[in-house]
MMTF fields as JSON, N, C-alpha, C and O atoms, coordinates in Angstrom:
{
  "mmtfVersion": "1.0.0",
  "mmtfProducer": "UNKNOWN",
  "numBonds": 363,
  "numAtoms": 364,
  "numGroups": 91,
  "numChains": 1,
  "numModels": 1,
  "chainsPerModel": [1],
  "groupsPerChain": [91],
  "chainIdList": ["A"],
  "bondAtomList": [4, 2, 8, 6, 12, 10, 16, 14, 20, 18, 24, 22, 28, 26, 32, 30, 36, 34, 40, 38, 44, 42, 48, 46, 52, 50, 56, 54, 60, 58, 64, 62, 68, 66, 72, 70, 76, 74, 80, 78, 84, 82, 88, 86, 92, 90, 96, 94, 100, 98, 104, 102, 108, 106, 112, 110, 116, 114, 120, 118, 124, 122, 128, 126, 132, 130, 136, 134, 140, 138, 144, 142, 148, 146, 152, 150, 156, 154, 160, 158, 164, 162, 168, 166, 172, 170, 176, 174, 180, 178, 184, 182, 188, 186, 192, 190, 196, 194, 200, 198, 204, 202, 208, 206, 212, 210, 216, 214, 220, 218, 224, 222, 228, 226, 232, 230, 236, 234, 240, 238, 244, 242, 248, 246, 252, 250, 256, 254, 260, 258, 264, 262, 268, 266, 272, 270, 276, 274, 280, 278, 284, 282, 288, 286, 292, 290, 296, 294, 300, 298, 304, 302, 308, 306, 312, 310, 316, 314, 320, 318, 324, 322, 328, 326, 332, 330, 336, 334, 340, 338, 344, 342, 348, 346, 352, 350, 356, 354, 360, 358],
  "bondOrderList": [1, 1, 1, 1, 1, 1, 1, 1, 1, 1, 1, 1, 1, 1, 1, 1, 1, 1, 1, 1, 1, 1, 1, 1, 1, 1, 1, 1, 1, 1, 1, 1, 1, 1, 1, 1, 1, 1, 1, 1, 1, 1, 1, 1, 1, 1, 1, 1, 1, 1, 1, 1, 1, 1, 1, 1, 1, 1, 1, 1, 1, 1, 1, 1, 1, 1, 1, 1, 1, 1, 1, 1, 1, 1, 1, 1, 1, 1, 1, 1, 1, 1, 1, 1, 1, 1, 1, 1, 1, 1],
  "groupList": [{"groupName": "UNK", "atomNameList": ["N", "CA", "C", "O"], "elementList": ["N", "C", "C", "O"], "formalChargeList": [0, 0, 0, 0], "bondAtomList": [1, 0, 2, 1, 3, 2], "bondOrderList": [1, 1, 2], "singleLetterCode": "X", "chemCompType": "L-PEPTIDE LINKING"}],
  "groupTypeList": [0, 0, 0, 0, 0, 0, 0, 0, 0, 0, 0, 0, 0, 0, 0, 0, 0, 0, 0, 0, 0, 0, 0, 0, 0, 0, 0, 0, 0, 0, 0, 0, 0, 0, 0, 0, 0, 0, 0, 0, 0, 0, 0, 0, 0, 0, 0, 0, 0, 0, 0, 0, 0, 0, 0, 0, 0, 0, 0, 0, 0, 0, 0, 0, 0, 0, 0, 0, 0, 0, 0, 0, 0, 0, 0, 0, 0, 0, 0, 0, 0, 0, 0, 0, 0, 0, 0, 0, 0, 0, 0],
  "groupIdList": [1, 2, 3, 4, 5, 6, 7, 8, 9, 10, 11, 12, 13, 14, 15, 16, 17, 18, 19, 20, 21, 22, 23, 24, 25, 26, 27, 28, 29, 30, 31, 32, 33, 34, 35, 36, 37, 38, 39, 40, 41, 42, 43, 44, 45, 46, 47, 48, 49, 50, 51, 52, 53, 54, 55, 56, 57, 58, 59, 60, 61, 62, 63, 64, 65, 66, 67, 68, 69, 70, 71, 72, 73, 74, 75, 76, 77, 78, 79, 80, 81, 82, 83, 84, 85, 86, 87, 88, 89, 90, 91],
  "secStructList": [7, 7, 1, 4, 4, 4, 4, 6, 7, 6, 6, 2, 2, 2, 2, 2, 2, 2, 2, 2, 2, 2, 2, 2, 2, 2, 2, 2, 2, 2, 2, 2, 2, 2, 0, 0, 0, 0, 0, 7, 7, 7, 1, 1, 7, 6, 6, 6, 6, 4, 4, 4, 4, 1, 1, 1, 2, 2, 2, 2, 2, 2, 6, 6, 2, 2, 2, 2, 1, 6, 6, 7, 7, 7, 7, 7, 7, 7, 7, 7, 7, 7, 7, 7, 1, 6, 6, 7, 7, 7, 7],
  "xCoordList": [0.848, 0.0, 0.89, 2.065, 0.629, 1.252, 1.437, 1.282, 1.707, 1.78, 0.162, -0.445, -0.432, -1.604, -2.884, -3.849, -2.757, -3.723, -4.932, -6.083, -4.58, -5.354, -6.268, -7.155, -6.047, -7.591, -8.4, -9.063, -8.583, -9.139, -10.058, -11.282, -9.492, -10.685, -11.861, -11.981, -12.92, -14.54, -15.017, -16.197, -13.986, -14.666, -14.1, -14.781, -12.737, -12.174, -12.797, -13.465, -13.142, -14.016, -15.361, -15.878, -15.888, -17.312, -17.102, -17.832, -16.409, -15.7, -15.332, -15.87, -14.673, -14.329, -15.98, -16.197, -16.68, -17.804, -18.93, -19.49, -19.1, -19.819, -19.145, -19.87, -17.664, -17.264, -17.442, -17.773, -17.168, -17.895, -19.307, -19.587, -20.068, -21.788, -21.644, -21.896, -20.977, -21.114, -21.102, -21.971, -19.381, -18.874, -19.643, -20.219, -19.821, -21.166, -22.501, -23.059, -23.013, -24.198, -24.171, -24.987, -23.243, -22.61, -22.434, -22.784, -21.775, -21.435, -22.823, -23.442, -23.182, -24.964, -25.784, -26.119, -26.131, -26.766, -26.292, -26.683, -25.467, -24.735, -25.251, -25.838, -24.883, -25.022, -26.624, -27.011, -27.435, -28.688, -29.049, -29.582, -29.024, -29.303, -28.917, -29.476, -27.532, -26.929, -27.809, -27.869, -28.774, -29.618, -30.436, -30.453, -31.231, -32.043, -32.403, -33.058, -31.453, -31.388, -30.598, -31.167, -29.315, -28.249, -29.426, -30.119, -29.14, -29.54, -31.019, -31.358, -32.158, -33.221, -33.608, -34.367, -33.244, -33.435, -33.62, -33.386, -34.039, -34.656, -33.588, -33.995, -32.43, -31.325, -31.191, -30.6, -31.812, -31.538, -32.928, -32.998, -34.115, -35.276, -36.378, -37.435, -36.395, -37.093, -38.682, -39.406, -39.234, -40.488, -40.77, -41.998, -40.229, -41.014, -41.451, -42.519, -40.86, -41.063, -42.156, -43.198, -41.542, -42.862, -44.462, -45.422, -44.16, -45.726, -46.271, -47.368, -46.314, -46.613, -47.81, -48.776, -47.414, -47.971, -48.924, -49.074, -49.512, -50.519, -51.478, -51.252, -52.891, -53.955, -54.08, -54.434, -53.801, -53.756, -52.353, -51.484, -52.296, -51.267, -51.319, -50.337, -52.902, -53.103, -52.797, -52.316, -53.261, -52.753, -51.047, -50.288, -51.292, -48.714, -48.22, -47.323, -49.324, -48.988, -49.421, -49.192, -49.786, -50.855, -50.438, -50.35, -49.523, -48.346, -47.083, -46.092, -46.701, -45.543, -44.658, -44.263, -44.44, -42.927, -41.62, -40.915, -41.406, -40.058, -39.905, -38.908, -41.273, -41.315, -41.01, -40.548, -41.494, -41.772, -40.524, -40.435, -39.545, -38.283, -37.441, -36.955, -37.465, -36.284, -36.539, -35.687, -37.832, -38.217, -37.73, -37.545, -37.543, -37.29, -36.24, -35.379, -36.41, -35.619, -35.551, -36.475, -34.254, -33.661, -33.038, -32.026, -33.722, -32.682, -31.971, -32.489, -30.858, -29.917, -29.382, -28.64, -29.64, -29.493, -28.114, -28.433, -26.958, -26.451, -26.31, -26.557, -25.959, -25.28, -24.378, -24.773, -22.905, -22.073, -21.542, -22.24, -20.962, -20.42, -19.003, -18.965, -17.892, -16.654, -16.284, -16.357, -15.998, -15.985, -14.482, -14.016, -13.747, -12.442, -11.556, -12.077, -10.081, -9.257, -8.373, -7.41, -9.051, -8.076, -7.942, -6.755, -9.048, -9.123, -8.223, -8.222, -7.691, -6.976, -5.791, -5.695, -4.83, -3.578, -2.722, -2.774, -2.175, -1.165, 0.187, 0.95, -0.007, 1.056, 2.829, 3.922],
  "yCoordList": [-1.184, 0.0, 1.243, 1.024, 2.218, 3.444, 4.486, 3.927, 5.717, 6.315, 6.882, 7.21, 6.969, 7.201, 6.996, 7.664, 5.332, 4.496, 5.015, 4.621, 5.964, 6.223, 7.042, 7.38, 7.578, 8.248, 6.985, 7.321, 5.494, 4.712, 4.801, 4.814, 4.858, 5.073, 5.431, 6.654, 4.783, 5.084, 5.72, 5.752, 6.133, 7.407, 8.962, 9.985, 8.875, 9.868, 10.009, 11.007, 9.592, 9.926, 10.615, 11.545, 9.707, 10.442, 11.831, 12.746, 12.001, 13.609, 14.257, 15.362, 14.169, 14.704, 15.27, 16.316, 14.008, 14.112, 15.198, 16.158, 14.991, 16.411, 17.532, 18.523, 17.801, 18.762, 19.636, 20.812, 18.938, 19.279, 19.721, 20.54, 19.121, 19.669, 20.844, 21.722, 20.837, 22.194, 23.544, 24.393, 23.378, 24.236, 24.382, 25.464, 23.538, 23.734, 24.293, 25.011, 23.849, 24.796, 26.296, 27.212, 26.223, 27.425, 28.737, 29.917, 27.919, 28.9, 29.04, 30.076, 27.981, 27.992, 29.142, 30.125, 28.984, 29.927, 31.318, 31.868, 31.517, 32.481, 33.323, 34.403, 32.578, 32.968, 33.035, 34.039, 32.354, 32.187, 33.818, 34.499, 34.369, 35.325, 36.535, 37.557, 36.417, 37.62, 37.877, 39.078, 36.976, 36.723, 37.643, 38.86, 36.876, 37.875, 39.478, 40.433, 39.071, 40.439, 41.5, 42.587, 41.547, 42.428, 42.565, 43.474, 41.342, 41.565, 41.838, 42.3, 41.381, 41.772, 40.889, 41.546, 39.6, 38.866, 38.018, 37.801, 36.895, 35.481, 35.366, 35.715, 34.957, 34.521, 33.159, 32.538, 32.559, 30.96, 30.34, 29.137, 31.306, 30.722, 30.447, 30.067, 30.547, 29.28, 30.048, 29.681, 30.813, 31.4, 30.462, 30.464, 29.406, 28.608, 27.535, 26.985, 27.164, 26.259, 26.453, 25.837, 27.715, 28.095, 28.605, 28.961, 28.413, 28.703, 27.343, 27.792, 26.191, 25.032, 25.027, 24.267, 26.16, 26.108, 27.347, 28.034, 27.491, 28.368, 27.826, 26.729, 28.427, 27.437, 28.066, 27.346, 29.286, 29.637, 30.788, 30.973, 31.38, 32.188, 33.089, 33.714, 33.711, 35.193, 35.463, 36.504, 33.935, 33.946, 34.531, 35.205, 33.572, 33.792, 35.463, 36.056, 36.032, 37.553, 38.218, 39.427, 37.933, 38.902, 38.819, 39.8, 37.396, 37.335, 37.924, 37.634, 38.635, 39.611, 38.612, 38.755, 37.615, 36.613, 37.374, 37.324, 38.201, 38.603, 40.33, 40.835, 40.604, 41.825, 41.111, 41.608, 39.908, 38.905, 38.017, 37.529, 37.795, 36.797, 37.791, 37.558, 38.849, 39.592, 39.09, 38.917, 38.776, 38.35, 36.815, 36.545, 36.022, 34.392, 34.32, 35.172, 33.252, 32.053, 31.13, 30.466, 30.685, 29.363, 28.131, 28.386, 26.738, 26.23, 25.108, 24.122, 25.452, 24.324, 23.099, 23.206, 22.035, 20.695, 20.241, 20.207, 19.961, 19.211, 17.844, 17.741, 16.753, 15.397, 14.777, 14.201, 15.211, 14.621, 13.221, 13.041, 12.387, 10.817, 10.954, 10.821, 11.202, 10.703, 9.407, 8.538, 9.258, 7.206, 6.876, 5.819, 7.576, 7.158, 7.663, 8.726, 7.592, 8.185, 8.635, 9.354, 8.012, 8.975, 9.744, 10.056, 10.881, 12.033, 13.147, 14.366, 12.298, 12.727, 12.22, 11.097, 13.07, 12.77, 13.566, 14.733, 13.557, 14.209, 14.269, 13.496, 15.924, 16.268, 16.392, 16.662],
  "zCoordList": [0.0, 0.0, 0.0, 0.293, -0.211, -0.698, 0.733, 1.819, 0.728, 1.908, 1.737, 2.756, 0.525, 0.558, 0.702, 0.329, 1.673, 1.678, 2.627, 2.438, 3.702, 4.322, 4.07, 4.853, 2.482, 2.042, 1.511, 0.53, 1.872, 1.54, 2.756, 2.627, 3.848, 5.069, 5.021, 4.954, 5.029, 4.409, 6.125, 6.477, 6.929, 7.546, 7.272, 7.342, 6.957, 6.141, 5.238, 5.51, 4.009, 2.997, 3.196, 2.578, 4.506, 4.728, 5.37, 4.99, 6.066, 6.243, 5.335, 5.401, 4.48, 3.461, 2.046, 1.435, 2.102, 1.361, 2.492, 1.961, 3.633, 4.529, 4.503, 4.414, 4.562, 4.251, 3.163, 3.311, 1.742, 0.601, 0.217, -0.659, 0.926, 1.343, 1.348, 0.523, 2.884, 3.564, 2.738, 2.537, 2.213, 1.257, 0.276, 0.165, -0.516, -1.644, -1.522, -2.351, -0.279, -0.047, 0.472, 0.37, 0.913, 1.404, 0.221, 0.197, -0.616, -2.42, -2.747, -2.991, -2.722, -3.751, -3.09, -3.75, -1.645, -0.899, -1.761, -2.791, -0.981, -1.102, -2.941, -3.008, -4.054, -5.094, -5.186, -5.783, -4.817, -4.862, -3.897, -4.773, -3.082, -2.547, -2.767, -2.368, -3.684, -4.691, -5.596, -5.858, -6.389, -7.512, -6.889, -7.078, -6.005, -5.12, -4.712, -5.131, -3.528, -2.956, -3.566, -3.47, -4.247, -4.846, -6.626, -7.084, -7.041, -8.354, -8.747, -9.837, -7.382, -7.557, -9.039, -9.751, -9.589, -10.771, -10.665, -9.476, -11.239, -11.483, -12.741, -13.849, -12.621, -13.919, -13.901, -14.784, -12.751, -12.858, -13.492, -13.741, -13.755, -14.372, -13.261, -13.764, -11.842, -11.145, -11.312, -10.386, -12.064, -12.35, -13.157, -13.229, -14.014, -14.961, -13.931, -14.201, -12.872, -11.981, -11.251, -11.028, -10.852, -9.996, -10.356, -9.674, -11.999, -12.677, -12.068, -11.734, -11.728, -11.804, -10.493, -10.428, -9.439, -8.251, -8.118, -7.108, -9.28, -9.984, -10.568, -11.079, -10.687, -11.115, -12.649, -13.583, -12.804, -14.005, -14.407, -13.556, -15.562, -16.036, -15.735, -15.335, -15.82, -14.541, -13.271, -12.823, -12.389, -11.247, -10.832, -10.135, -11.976, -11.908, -12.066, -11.467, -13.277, -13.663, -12.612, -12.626, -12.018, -10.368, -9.822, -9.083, -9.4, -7.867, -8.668, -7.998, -9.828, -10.241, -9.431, -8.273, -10.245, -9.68, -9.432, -8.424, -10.727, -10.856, -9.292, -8.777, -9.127, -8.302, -6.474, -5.447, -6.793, -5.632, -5.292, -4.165, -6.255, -5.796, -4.76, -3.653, -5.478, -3.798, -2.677, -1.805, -2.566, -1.012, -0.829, 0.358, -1.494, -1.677, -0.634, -0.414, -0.051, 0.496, 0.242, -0.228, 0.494, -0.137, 0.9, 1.554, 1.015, 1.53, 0.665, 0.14, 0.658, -0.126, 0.455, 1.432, 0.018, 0.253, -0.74, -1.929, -0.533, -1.222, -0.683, 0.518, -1.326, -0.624, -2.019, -3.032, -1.527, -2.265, -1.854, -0.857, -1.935, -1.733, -2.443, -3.666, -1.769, -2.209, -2.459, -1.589, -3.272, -2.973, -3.491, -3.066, -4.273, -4.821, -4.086, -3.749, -3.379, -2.772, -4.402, -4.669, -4.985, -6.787, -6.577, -6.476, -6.287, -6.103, -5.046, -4.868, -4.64, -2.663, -3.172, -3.666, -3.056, -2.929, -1.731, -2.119, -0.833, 0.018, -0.87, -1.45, -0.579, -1.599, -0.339, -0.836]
}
C-alpha cells in the first residue's frame, strides 16, 4: 500500500464528502441570494417552476414573480459521496 492508503478510510471519505456539502451549499446559498437580494433577478429561471404552483397564467402575472423573488428564500441541500481516494492525494 502506498503512503496514501489512508484516504481509503470510508470514515475519512465520509468527512471529506460532509465537508464538501457544507462548502457547496454554502457557495450555492450564497449565489442564490446575490440573484435575489443584490440583483433583484430570477437569472436561474425558477419562475417557470414556480408557474406550476398556480392554477392559471393570470394567477402567476398577479403574484408579479419577478417583483416577488427579492423576497425568496432558499434552503440548499447538497449530498455529495466521495468514494475514490483517486481524487486525494497528500502532496
Amino acid at each position: 500500500m502506498s503512503d496514501d492508503a489512508k484516504y481509503l478510510d470510508p470514515k475519512l471519505l465520509d468527512d471529506i464528502s460532509k465537508t464538501c456539502n457544507k462548502y457547496l451549499e454554502s457557495v450555492l446559498s450564497d449565489y442564490l441570494y446575490k440573484t435575489a437580494k443584490d440583483f433583484k433577478s430570477d437569472i436561474n429561471g425558477f419562475g417557470k417552476y414556480a408557474l406550476n404552483n398556480f392554477f392559471t397564467t393570470q394567477d402567476f402575472d398577479s403574484y408579479n414573480w419577478l417583483d416577488n423573488y427579492k423576497n425568496a428564500f432558499f434552503k440548499v441541500e447538497v449530498d455529495t459521496s466521495v468514494k475514490s481516494s483517486m481524487l486525494i492525494t497528500e502532496t
